[in-house]
C-alpha positions as CSV (number, residue, x, y, z in Angstrom):
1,X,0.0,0.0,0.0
2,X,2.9,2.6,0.8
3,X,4.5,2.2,-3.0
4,X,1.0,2.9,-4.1
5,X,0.4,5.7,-2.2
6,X,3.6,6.8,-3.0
7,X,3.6,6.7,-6.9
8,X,-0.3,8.4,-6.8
9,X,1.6,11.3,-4.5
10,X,4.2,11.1,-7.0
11,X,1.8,11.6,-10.1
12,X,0.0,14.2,-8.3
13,X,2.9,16.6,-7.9
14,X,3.6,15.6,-11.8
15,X,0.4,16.7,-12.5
16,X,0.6,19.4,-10.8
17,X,3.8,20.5,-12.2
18,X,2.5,19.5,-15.7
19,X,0.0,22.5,-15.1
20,X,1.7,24.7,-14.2
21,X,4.1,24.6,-17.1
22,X,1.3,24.4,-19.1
23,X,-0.1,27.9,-16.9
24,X,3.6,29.6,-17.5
25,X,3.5,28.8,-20.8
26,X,-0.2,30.6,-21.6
27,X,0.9,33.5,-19.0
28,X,4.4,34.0,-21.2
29,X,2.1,34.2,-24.8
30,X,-0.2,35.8,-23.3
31,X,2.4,38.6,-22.0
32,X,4.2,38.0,-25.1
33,X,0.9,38.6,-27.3
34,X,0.3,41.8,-25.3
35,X,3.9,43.0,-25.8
36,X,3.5,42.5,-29.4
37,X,0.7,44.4,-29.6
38,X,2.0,47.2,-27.7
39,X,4.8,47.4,-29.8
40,X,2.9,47.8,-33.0
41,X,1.1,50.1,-31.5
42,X,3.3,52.3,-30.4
43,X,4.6,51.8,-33.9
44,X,6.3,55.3,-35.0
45,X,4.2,57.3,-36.8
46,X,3.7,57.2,-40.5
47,X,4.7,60.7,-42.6
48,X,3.0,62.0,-45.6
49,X,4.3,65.2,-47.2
50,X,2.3,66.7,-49.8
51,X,3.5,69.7,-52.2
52,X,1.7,71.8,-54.4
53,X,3.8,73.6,-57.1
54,X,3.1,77.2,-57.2
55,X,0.2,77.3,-55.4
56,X,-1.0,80.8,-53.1
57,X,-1.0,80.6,-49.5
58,X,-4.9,82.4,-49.9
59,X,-6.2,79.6,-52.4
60,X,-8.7,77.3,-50.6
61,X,-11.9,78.0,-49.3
62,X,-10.8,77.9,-45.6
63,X,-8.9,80.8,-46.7
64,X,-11.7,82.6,-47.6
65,X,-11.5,82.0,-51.0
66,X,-14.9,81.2,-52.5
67,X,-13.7,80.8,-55.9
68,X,-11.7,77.8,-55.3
69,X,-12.9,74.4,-54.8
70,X,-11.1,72.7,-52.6
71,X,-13.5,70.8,-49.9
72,X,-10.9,68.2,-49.0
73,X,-8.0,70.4,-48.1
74,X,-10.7,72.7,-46.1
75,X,-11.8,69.0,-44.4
76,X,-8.0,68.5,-43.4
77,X,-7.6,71.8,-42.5
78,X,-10.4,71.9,-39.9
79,X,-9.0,68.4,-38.5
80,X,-5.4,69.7,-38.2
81,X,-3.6,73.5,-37.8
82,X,-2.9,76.2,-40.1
83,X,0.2,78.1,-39.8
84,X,-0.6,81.5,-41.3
85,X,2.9,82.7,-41.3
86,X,4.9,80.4,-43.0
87,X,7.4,81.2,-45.8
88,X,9.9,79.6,-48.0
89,X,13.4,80.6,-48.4
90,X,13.7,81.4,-52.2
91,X,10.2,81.5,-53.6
92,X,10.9,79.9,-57.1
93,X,10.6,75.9,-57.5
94,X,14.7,74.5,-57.2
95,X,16.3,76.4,-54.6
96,X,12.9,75.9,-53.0
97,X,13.0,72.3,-52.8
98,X,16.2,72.0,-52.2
99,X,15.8,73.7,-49.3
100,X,12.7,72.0,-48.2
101,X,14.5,68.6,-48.7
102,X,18.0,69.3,-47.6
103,X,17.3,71.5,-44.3
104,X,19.4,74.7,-45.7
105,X,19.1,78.1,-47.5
106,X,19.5,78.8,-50.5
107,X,23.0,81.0,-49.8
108,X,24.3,77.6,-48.0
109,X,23.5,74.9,-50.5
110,X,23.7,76.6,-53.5
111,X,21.1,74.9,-55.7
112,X,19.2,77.1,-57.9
113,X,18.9,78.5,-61.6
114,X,20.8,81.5,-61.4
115,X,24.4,83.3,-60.3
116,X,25.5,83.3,-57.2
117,X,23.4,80.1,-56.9
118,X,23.6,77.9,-60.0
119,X,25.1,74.6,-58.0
120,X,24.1,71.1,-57.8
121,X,23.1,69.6,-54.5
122,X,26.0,66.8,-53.9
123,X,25.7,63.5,-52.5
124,X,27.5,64.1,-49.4
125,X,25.4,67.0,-49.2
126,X,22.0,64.6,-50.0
127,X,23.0,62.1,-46.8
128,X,21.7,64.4,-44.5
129,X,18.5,64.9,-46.2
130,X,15.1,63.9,-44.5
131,X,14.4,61.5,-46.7
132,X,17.9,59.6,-46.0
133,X,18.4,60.8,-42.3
134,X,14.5,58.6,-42.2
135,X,15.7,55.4,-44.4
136,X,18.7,54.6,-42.3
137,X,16.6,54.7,-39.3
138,X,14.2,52.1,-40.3
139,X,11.3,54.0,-42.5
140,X,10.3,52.4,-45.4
141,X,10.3,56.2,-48.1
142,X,9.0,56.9,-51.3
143,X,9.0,60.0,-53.4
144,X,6.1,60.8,-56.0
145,X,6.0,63.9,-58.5
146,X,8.5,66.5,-59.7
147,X,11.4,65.9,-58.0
148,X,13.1,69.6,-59.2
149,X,16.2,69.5,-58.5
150,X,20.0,67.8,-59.0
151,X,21.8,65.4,-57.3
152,X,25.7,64.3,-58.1
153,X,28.2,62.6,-57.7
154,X,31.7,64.1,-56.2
155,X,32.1,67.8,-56.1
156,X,30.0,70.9,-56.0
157,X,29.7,71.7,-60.1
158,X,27.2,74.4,-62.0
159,X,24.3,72.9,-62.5
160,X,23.7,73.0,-66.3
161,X,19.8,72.0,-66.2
162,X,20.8,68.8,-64.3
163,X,17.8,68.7,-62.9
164,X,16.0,67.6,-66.4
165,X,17.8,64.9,-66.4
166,X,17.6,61.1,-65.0
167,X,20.9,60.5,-64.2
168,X,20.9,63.3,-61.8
169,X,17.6,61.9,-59.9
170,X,18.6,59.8,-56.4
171,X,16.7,57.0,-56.9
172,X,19.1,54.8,-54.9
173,X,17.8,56.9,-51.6
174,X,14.5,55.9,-52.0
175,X,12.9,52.3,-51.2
176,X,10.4,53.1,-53.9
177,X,10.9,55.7,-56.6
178,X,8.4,57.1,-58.9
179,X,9.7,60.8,-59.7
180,X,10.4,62.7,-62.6
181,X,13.2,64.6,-63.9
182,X,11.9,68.2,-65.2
183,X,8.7,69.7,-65.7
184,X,6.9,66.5,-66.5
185,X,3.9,66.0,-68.4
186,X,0.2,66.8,-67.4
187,X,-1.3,64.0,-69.9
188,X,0.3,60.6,-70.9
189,X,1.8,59.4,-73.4
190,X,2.5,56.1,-75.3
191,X,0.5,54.9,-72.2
192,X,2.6,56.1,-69.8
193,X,2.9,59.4,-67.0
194,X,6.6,60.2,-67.0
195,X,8.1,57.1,-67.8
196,X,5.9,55.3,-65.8
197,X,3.2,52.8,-67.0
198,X,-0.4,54.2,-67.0
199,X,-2.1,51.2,-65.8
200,X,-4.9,52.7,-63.9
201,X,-5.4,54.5,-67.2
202,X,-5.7,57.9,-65.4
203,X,-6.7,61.0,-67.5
204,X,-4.5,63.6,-66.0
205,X,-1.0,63.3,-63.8
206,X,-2.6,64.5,-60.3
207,X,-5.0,61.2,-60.9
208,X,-2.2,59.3,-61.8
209,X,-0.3,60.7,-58.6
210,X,-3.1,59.6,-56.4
211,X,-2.8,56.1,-58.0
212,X,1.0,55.5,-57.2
213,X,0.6,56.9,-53.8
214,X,-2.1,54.5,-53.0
215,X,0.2,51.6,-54.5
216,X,3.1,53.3,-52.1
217,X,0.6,52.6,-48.7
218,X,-0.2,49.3,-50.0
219,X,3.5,48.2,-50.1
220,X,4.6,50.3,-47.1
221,X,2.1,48.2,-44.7
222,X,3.7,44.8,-46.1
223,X,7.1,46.2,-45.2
224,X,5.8,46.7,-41.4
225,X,8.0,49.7,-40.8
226,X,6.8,53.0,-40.9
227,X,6.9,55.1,-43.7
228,X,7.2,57.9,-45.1
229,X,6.0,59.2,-48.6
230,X,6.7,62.4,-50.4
231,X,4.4,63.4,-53.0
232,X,5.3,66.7,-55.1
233,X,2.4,67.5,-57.5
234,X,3.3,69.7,-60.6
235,X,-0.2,70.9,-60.3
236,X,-0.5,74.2,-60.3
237,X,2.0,74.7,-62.5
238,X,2.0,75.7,-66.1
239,X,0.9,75.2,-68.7
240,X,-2.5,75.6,-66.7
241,X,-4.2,72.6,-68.1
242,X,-6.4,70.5,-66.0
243,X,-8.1,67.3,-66.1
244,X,-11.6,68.5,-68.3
245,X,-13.5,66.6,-64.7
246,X,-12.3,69.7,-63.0
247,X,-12.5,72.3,-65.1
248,X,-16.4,72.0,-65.6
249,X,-16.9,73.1,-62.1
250,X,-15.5,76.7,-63.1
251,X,-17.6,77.0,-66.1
252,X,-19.5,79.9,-66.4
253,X,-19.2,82.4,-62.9
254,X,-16.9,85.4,-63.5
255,X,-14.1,85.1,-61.2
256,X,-12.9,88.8,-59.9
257,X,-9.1,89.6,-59.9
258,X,-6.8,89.8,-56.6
259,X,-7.6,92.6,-54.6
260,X,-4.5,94.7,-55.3
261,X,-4.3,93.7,-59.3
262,X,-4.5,97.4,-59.7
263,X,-1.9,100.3,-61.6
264,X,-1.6,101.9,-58.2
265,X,0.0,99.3,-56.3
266,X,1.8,98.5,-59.4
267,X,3.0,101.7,-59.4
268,X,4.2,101.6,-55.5
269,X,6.7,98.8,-57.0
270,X,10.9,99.4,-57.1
271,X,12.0,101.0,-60.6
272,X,14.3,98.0,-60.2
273,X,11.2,95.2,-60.8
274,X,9.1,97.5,-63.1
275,X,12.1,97.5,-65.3
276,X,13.9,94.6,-65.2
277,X,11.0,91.5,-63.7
278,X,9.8,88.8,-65.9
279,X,7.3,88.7,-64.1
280,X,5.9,93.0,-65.3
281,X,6.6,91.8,-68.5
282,X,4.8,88.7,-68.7
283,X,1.4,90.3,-67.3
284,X,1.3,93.1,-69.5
285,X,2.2,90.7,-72.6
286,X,6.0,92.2,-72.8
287,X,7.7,88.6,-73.8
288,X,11.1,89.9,-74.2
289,X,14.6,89.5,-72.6
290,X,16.7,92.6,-71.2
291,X,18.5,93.0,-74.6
292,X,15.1,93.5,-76.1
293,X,15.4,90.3,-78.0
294,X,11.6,88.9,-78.9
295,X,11.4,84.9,-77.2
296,X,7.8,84.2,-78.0
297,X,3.7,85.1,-77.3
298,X,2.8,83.7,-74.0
299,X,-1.4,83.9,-74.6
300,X,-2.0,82.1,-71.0
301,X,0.6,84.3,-69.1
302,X,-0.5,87.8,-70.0
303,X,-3.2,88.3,-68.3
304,X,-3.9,92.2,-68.4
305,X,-6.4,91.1,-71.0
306,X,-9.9,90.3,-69.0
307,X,-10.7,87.3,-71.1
308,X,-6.9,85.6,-70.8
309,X,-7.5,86.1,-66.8
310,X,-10.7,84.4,-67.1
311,X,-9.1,81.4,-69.0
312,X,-6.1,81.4,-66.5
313,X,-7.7,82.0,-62.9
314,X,-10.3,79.2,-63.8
315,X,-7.7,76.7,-65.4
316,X,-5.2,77.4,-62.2
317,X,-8.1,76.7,-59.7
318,X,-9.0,73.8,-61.5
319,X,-5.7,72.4,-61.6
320,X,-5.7,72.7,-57.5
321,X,-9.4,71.5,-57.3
322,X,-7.5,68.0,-59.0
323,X,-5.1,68.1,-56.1
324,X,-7.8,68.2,-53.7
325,X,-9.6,65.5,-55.1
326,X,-6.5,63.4,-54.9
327,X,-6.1,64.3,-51.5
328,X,-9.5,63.2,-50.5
329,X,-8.8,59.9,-52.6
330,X,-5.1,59.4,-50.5
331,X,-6.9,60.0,-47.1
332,X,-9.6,57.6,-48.0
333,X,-7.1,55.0,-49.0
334,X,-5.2,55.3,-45.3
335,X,-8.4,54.9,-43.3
336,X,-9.5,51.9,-46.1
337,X,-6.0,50.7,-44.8
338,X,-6.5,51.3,-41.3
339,X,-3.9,53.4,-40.9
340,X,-4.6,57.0,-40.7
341,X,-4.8,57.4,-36.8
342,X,-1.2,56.5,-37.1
343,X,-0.6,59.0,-40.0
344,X,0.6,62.7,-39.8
345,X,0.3,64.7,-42.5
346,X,1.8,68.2,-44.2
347,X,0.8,70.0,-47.0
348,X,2.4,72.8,-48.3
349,X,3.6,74.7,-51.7
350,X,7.7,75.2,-52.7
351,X,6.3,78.9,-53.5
352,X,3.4,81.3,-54.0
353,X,2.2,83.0,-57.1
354,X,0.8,87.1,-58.1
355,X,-1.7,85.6,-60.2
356,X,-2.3,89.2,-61.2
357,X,-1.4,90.5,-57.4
358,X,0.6,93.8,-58.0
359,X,0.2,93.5,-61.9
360,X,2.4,90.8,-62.0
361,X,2.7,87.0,-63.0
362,X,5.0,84.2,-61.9
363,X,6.9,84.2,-58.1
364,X,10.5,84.8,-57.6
365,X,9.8,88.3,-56.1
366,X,9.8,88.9,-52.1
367,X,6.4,90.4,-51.8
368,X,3.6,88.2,-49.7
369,X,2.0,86.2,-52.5
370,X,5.1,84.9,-53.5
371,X,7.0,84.0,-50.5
372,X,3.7,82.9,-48.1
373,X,3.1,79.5,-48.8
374,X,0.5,77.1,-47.5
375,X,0.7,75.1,-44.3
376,X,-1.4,72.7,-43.2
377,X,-0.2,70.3,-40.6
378,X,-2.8,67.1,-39.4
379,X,-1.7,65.0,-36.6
380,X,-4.2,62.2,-35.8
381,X,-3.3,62.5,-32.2
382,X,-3.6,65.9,-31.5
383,X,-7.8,66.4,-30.0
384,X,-9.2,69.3,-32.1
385,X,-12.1,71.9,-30.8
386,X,-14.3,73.4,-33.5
387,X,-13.3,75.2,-36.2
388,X,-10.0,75.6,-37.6
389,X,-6.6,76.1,-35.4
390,X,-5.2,79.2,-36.4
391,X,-1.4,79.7,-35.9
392,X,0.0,82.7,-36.2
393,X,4.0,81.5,-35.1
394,X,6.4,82.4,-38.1
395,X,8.4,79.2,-39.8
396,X,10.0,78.6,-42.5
397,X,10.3,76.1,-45.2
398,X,14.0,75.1,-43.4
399,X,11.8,74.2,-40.5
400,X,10.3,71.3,-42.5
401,X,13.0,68.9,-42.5
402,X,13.2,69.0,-39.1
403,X,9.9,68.7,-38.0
404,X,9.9,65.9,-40.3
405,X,12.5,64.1,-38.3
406,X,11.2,65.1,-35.0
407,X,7.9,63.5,-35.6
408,X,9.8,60.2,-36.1
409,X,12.0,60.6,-33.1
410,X,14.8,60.8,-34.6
411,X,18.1,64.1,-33.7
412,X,17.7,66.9,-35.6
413,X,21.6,67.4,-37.6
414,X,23.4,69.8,-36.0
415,X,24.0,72.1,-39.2
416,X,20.2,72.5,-39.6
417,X,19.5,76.2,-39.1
418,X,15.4,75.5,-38.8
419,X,13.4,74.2,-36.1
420,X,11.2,71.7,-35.5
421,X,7.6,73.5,-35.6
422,X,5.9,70.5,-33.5
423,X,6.1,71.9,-30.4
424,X,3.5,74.7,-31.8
425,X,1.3,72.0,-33.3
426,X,1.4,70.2,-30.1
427,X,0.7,73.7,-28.1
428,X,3.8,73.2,-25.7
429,X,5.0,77.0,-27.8
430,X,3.6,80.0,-29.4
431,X,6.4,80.6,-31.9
432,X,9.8,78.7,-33.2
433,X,11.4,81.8,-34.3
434,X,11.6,85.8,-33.6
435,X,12.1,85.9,-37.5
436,X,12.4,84.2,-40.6
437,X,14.4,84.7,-43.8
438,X,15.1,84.4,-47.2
439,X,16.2,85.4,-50.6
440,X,16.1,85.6,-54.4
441,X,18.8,85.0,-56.8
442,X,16.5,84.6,-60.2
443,X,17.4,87.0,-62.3
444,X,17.1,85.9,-66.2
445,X,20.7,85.3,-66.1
446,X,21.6,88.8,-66.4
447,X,25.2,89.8,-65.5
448,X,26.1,89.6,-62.2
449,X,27.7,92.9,-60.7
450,X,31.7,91.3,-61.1
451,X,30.8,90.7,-65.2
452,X,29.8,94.7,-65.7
453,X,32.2,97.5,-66.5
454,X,31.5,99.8,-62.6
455,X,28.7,101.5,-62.8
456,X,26.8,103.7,-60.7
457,X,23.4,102.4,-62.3
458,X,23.7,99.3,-61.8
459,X,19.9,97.4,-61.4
460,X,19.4,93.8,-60.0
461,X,16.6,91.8,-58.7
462,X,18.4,89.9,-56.7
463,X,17.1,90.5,-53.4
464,X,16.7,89.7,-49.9
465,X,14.1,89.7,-46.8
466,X,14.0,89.3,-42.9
467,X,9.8,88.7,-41.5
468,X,9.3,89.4,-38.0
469,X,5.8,89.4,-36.6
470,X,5.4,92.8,-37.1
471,X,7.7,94.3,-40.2
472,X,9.6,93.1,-43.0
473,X,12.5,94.3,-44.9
474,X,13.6,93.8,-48.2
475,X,17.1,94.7,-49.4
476,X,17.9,94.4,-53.5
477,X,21.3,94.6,-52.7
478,X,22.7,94.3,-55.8
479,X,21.6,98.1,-56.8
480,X,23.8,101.1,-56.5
481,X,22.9,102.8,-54.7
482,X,20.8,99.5,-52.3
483,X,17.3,99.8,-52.4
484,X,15.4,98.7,-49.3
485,X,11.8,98.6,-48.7
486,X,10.4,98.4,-44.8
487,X,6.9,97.7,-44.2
488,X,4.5,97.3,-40.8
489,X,2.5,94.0,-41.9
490,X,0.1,94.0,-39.6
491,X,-1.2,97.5,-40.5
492,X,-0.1,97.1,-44.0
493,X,-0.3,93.2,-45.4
494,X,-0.4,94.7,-48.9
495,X,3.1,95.8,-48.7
496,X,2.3,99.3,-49.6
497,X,3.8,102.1,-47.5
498,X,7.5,101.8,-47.7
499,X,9.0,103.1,-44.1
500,X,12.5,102.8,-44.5
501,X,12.9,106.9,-44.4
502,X,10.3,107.7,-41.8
503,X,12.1,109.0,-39.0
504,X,9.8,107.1,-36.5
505,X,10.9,104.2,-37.5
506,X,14.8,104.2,-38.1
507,X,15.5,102.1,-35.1
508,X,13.5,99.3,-36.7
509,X,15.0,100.2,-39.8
510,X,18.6,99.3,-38.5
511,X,17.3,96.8,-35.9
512,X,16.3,94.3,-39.4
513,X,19.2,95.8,-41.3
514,X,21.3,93.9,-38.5
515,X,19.8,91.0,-38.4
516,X,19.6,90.9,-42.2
517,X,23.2,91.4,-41.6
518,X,24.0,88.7,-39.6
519,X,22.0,86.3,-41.3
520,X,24.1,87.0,-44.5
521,X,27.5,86.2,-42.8
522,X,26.4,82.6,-41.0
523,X,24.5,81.5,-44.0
524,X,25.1,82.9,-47.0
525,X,28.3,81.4,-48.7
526,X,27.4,81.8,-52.7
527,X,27.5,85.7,-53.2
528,X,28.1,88.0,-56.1
């Protein structure tokens, strides 16, 4: 009886011990599960950066604009925050993105179409990019759209159009690439957007756009890392031809011109620009270079003729009325997906546009229209009140790149002069900066001051601006004698009374000369 008892006492405790392996083993999947699943959901978060091309800072409809279409962008803007003060650092499209991409100005990096700046962006340079700096720390990246600008090989060379060309696209820093060299092409052709096959047999590029960025999401979820895409539409851009879906909706209403597309404020404009600008010449039909050499008719760019406006303010609202749509479409496709809690997204332009403001056409210039752009910034986690989150903290387009990287955690390089404009989305500040900055090189290619015989009469565009919440300055330095503007923006947004020799306000006056100043010597290494 005692070996029985004893081997029933002895299967007992095996039994017992049999369960509670069995028990550790459930508790350790179970923990094991649960870790698992906060891990994924703590997953970083997913970045979407969306660019318009030439697109104002006023055209949506939660700008007030009633003559633009743009329901989803107003939708996003009402979920997210607006900066109202934001501004790129040379408002033309190269130097733009360059900038946007690479963290610097325009004087530091070099990358633009004209003298001082006529470089290529390098590969060295390129490696600290966001879209590298996010790669090698584990985020699957994609770039869509008009990539518009150069990338090399070895040393800093001038850019001879470069950046229409392939060879001078960095593919290799992308896991999947789908951008263009160049302008690009609206409609397709041979079946195909850009080089790339039209197979959801899209009428239009911003359609076709919409349809890569959805294939992007798709793959990005199978990769399991977090991702992030950049999407750069051409759309606004000329030629101003959108998809015919769009331009019905503008058929018909007569759409009024900017406020200040007047001959007075025209006439409040530097001798310097009514002179020598492109952009005077190309609204008032003058398609000519400084020699007085003829180029060619530009029918949809001079728009001092009522019907041509028509044709053009419709066409260039229909063209961001496509954008929209595709934006609806992308959003759409990241809740389908299940992933747009985890999603933050930004949407700005490389540059505004006169559209008539001033009697002028094109960008380049340092007035509002042109160097305002766009900012709309949605972060899924971020609770929202009603109505639209206004902020009024300056940035700049250098502040992108490292917002960008502060969203995925990841340090900020040390020779970024931007900040991170987070903290105001997240409301821990009320500004980033006490003032913002840029510059225009675009000139036309005319000679730079050091290819001149002296002259006291010498006239250049090239120019320069500081933006502090309450004035801006503009310096064409490049005139003899300078020429400097000064204006109080919140008393005068239309840039119309020029202080700079009002005795009440020569302390300001040398206050932003100084800072001007001192911006030029840490950042601006390319000068005439």
């Amino acid at each position: 009886m005692t070996k029985i008892r004893d081997e029933m006492n002895r299967n007992v405790k095996d039994s017992r011990r049999f369960l509670l392996l069995i028990l550790c083993f459930f508790v350790f999947n179970l923990f094991s599960g649960c870790q698992k699943k906060i891990l994924k959901d703590n997953k970083r978060p997913n970045i979407l950066f969306l660019m318009a091309d030439d697109q104002r800072a006023d055209a949506f409809g939660f700008m007030g604009n009633s003559n633009v279409l743009t329901p989803n962008l107003d939708n996003m803007a009402y979920d997210g925050i607006v900066f109202e003060n934001a501004y790129c650092v040379a408002p033309i499209c190269q130097p733009s993105r360059s900038s946007i991409m690479t963290g610097q100005f325009l004087g530091t990096h070099g990358s633009g179409f004209d003298r001082p700046t006529n470089y290529i962006i390098t590969e060295d340079e390129f490696k600290t990019s966001y879209p590298v700096l996010l790669r090698s720390n584990e985020y699957f990246t994609g770039f869509i759209g008009k990539f518009g600008f150069a990338v090399g090989d070895g040393k800093k060379v001038k850019n001879k159009n470069f950046q229409d060309e392939k060879a001078y696209m960095p593919s290799h820093h992308f896991d999947i690439w789908n951008g263009f060299p160049g302008q690009g092409s609206y409609f397709p052709k041979d079946g195909k957007f850009n080089g790339y096959e039209n197979n959801g047999k899209a009428s239009h590029l911003t359609e076709f756009i919409g349809n890569q960025a959805i294939d992007f999401f798709r793959k990005a979820t199978l990769s399991g890392k977090s991702f992030c895409l950049s999407i750069s539409f051409k759309a606004p851009h000329a030629p101003f031809t959108p998809d015919q879906e769009f331009s019905k909706k503008y058929i018909g209403p007569f759409i009024p011109r900017m406020v200040n597309d007047k001959p007075e404020y025209y006439e409040k404009l530097p001798e310097v620009v009514k002179e020598k600008s492109r952009n005077a010449r190309w609204y008032f039909g003058r398609v000519e270079d400084y020699y007085g050499q003829k180029i060619s008719y530009r029918h949809d760019w001079h728009i001092e003729v009522d019907s041509i406006y028509q044709e053009y303010i419709k066409n260039y609202y229909a063209l961001i009325s496509g954008i929209d749509h595709t934006v609806g479409r992308i959003r759409g496709e990241l809740k389908k997906l299940g992933i747009e809690k985890n999603t933050v997204i930004i949407y700005t332009s490389d540059n505004g546009f006169f559209a008539g403001s001033r009697q002028l056409m094109g960008k380049s210039l340092l007035y509002e229209e042109s160097v305002k752009t766009p900012m709309i910034v949605y972060d899924p986690t971020i609770s929202k009140k009603e109505g639209i989150r206004r902020e009024k903290g300056l940035i700049s387009h250098v502040d992108i790149a490292p917002t960008l990287l502060d969203i995925a955690g990841i340090d900020i390089p040390k020779n970024y002069p931007g900040n991170s404009f987070m903290p105001i989305v997240l409301g821990e500040k009320e500004k980033v900066h006490d003032a913002v900055y840029g510059e225009n090189n675009y000139d036309d290619n005319y000679p730079v001051p050091s290819e001149v015989p002296p002259t006291e009469h010498y006239q250049s565009i090239r120019s320069k601006f500081v933006r502090t919440p309450n004035y801006k300055y503009i310096r064409y330095h490049e005139n003899n004698p300078v020429v400097e503007y000064l204006y109080k923006m919140e008393e005068d947004p239309l840039e119309i009374n020029n202080l700079i020799d009002d005795p009440n306000y020569v302390d300001i006056a040398n206050e932003l000369r100084d800072m001007l100043n001192i911006f030029e010597k840490k950042y601006v290494k390319f000068s005439n």
